[in-house]
C-alpha positions as CSV (number, residue, x, y, z in Angstrom):
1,X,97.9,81.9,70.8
2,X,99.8,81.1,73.9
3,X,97.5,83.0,76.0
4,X,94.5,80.9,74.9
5,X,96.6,77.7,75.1
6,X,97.3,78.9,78.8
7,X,93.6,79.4,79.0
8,X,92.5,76.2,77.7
9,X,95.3,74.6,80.1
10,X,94.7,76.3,83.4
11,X,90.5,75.4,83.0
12,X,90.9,71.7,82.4
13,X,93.3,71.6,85.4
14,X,91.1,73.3,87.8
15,X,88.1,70.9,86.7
16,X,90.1,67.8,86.7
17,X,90.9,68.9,90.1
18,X,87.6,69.7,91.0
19,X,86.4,66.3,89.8
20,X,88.9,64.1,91.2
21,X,91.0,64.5,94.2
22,X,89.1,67.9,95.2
23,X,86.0,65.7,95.4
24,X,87.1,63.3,97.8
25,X,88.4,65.9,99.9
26,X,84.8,67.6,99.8
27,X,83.0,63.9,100.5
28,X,84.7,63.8,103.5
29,X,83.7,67.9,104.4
30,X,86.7,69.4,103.5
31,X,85.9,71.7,100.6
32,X,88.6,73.7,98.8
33,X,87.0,76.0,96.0
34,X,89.6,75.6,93.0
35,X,87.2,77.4,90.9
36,X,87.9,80.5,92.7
37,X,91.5,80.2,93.4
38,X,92.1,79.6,89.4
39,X,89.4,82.8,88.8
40,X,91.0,84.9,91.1
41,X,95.0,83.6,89.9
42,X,93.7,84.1,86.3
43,X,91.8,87.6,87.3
44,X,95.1,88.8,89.0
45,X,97.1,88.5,85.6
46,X,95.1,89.1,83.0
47,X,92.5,91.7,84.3
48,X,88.8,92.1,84.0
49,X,88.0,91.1,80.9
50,X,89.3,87.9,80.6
51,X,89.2,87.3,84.5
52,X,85.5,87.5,83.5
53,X,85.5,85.5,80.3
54,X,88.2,82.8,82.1
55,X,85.2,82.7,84.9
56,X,82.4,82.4,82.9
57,X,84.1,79.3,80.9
58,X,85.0,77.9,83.9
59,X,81.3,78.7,85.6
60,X,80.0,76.8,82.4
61,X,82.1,73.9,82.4
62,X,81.8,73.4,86.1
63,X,77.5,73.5,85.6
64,X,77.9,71.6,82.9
65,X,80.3,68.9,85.0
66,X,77.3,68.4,87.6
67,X,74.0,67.9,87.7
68,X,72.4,71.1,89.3
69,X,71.5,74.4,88.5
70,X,72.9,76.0,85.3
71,X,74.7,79.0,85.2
72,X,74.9,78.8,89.6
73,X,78.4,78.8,88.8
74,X,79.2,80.6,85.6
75,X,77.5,83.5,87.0
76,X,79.2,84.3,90.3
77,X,82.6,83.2,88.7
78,X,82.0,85.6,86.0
79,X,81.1,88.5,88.0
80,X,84.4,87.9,90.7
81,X,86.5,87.5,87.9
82,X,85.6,90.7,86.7
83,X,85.7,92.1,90.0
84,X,89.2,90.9,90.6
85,X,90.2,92.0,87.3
86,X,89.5,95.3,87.9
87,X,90.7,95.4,91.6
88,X,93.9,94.3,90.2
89,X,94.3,97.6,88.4
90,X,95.3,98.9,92.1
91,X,96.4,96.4,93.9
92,X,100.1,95.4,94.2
93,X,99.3,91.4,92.9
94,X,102.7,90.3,94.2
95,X,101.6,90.7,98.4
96,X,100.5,87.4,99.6
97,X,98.4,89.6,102.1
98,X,96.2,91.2,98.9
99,X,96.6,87.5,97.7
100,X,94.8,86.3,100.9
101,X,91.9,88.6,101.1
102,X,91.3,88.4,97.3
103,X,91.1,84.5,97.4
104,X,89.3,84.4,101.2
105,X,87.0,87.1,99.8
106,X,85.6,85.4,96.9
107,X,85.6,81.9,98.1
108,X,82.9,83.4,100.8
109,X,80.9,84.9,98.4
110,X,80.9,81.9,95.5
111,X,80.2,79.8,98.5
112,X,77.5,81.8,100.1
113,X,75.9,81.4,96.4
114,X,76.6,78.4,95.5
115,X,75.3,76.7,99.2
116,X,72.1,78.9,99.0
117,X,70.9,76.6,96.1
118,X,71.9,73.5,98.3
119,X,69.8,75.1,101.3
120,X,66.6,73.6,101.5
121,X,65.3,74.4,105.5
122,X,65.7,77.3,105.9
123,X,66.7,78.3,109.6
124,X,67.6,75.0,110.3
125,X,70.7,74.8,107.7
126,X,71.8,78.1,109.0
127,X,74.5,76.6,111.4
128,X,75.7,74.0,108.4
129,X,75.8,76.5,105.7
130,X,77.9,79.3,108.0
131,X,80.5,76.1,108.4
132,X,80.2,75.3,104.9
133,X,81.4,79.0,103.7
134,X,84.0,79.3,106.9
135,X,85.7,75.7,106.3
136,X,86.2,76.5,102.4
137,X,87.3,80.2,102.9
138,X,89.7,79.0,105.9
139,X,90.9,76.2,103.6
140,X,91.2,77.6,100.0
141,X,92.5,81.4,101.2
142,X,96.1,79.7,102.6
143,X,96.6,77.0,99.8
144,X,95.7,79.6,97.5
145,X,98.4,81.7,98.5
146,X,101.2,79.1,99.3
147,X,100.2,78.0,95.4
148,X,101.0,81.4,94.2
149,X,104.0,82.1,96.3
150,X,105.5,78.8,95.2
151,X,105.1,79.4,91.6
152,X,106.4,82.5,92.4
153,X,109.3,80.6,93.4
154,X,109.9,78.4,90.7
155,X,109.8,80.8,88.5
156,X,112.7,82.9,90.1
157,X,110.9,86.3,89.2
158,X,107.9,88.8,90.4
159,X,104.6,87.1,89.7
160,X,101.9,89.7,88.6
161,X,103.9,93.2,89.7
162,X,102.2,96.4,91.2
163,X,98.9,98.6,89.9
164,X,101.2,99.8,86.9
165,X,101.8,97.0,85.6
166,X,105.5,96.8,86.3
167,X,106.7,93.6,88.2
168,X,107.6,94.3,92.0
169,X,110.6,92.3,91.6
170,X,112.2,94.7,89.3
């Protein structure tokens, strides 16, 4: 019951955040993908399946939260939660390196996906739409990890532990 009250919790956050302060960061070009970094922090600690449920949710919510395409979200958050659920299997979760290349690595390809469906010249876009995916990969990637590292923190014990499930922190 707690894990599907953490669930419940942890999606309304990230599309509060999405929807509110996020979104006058983005008006003003600064995009920082929440949806992955709460896919990816959710992926990391409860593994593929519900990485990929906890994704698809979110995806949902998110398509359903704007008025575009549905399922452009829900998809590709579904598929890299399940892809960082499974990673995590062999991955020690607790590096902020691994941390880093997990979140950087997703945010390029939701990004890539997500700003395909706003692309609409073709060739022309090309130079806007590599920005697009750099400035939210360069942004999301090092507040993701400073996020984790200072929960980490607060919480005065290992975070998600190695491959075998044990904490690195001992």
């Amino acid at each position: 019951m707690k894990a599907i009250g953490m669930f419940l919790l942890a999606s309304l956050v990230a599309l509060l955040l999405r929807s509110t302060v996020l979104a006058a960061l983005a008006a003003r070009g600064v995009v920082i993908d929440v949806l992955v970094l709460a896919t990816v922090t959710w992926s990391l600690r409860q593994r593929d399946a519900w990485g990929a449920t906890f994704g698809f949710v979110l995806g949902l919510a998110a398509d359903l939260d704007a008025s575009h395409w549905l399922g452009r979200h829900a998809l590709a958050l579904t598929l890299l939660g399940y892809g960082v659920g499974r990673l995590s299997n062999t991955l020690v979760r607790d590096s902020p390196l691994t941390q880093l290349v997990l979140i950087a690595l997703a945010t390029a390809l939701h990004q890539i996906w997500v700003t395909a469906f706003d692309a609409t010249a073709g060739v022309q876009q090309l130079p806007w739409f590599a920005g697009r995916v750099l400035l939210a990969t360069v942004t999301t990637a090092p507040i993701g990890v400073l996020l984790l590292l200072l929960t980490r923190l607060l919480r005065r014990r290992g975070g998600y532990g190695n491959a075998s499930g044990t904490s690195a922190a001992g």
